[in-house]
BAZA-353449 format. One line per 8 residues: number of its first residue (from 1); for each residue z, y, x of N, C-alpha, C. Coordinates in pm, 1 decimal. Layout:
NUM = Z:Y:X:Z:Y:X:Z:Y:X ~ ... .
//
This chain:
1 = 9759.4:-3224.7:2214.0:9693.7:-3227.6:2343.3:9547.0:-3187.5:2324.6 ~ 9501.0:-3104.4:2439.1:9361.1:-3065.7:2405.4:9233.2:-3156.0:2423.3 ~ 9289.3:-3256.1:2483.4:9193.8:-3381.8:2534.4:9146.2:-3428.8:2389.8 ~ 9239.4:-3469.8:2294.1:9277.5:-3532.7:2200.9:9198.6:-3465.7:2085.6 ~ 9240.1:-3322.0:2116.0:9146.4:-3222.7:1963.6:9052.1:-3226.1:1963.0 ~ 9012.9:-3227.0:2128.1:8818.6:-3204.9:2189.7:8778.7:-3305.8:2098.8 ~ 8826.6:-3447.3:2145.5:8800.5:-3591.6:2103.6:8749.8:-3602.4:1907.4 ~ 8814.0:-3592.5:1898.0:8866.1:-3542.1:1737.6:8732.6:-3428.2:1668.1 .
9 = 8691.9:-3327.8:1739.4:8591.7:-3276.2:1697.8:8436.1:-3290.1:1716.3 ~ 8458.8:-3351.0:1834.5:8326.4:-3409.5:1876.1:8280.6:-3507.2:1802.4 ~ 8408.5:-3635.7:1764.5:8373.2:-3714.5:1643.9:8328.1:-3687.1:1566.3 ~ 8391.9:-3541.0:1497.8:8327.4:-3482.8:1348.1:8223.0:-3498.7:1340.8 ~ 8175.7:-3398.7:1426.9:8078.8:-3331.9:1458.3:7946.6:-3474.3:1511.1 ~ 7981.3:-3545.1:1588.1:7884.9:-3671.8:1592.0:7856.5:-3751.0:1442.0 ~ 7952.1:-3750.2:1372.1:7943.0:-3861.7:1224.8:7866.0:-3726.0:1111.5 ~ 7857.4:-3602.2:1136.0:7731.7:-3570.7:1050.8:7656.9:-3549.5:1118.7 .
17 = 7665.0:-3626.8:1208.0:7454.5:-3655.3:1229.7:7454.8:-3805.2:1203.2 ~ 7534.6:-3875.0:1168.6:7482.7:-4022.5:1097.4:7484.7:-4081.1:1175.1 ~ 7520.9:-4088.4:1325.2:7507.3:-4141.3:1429.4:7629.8:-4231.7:1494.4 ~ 7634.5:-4329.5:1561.4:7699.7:-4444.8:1600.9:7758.1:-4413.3:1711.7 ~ 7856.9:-4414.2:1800.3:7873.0:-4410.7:1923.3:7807.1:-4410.2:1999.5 ~ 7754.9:-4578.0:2007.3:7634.1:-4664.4:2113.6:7530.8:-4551.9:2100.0 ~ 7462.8:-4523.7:1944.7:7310.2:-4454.0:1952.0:7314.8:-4311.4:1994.5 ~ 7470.7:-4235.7:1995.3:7443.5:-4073.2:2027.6:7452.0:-4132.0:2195.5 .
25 = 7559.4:-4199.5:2225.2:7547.5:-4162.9:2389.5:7475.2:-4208.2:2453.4 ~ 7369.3:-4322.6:2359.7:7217.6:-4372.9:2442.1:7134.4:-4223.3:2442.4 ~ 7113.4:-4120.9:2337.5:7073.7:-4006.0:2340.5:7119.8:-3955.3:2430.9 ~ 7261.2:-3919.9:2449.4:7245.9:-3837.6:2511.9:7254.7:-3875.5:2687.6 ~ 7225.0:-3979.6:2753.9:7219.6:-4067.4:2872.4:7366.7:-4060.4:2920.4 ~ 7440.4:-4122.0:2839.0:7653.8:-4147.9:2832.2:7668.8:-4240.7:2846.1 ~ 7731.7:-4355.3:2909.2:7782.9:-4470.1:2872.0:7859.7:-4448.3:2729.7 ~ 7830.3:-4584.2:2667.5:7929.6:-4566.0:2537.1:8045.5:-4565.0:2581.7 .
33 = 8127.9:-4672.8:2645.7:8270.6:-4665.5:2672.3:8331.9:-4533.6:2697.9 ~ 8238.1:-4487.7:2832.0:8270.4:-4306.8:2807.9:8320.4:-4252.4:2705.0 ~ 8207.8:-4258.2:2655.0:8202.6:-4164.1:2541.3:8338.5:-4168.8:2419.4 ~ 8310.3:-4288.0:2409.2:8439.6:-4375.1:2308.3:8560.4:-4318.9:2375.5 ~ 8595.1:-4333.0:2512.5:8704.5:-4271.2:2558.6:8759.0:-4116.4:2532.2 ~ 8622.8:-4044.3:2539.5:8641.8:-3893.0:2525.1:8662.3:-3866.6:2349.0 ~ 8602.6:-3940.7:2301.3:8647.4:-3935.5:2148.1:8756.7:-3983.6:2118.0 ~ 8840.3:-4063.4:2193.9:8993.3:-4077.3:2151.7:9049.8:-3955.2:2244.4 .
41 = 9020.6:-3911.8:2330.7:9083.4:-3806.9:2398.1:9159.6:-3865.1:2513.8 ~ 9092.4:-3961.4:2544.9:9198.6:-4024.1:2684.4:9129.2:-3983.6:2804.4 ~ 9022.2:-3909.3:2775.1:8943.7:-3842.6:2919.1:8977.1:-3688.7:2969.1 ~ 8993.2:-3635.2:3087.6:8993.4:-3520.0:3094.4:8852.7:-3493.8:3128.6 ~ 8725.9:-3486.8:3083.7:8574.4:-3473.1:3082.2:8557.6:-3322.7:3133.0 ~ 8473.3:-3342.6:3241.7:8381.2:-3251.7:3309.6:8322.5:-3123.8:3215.0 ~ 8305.4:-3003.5:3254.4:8214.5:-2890.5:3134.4:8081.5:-2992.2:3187.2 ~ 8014.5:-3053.5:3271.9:7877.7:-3079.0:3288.7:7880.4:-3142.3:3132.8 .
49 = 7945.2:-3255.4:3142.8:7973.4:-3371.2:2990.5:7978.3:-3284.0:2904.1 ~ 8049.0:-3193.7:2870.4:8110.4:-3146.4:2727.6:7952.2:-3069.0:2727.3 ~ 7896.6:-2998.3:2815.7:7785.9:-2941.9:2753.1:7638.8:-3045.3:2714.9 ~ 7643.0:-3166.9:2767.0:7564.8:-3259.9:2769.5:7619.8:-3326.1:2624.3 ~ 7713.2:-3291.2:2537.9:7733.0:-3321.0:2445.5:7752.2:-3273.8:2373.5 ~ 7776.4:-3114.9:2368.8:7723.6:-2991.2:2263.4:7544.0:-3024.7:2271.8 ~ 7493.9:-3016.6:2363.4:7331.8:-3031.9:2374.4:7326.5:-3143.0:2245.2 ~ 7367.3:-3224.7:2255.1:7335.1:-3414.0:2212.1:7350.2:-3337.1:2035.6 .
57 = 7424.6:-3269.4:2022.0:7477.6:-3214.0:1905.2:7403.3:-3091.0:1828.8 ~ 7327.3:-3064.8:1929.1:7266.2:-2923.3:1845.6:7370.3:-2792.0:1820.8 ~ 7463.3:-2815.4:1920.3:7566.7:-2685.6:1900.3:7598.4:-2624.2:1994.1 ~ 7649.6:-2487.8:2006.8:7678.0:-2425.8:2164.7:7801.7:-2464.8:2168.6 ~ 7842.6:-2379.2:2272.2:7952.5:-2469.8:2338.3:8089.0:-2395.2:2299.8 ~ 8122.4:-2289.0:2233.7:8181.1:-2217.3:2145.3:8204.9:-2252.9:2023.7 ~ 8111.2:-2293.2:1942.5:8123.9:-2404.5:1783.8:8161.2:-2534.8:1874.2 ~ 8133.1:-2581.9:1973.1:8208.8:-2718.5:1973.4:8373.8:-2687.5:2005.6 .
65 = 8400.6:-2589.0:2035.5:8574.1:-2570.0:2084.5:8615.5:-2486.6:1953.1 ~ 8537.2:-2476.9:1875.6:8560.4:-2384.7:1729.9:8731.5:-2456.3:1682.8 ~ 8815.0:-2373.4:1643.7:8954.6:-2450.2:1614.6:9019.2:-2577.3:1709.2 ~ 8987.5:-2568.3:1842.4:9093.8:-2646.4:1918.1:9138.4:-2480.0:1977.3 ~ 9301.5:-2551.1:2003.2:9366.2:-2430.0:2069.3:9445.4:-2476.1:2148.1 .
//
């Protein structure tokens, strides 16, 4: 499921920046629970979100969908 891969890479991609759930989505102005949700993939999340969290990430929005298919 693509919810699920998104979820899955965004994690990656959040744990090398050293960062916690709570402290990226206080960055990036997310509720954690949100956020926690979209990282298991149980959200179908907005492009506003997904780019508010490539931003949070330092990545465009092309490397964040890099290998989901």
């Amino acid at each position: 499921m693509v919810t699920r891969k998104l979820g899955n890479r965004i994690q990656n991609l959040r744990k090398q920046t050293g960062l916690s759930q709570e402290k990226f989505a206080l960055q990036i102005n997310m509720d954690r629970t949100y956020f926690a949700s979209v990282e298991a993939g149980k959200r179908n999340i907005s492009i506003r979100n997904i780019k508010k969290i490539a931003d949070g990430l330092g990545v465009s929005l092309s490397k964040l969908f890099e290998g989901i298919e």
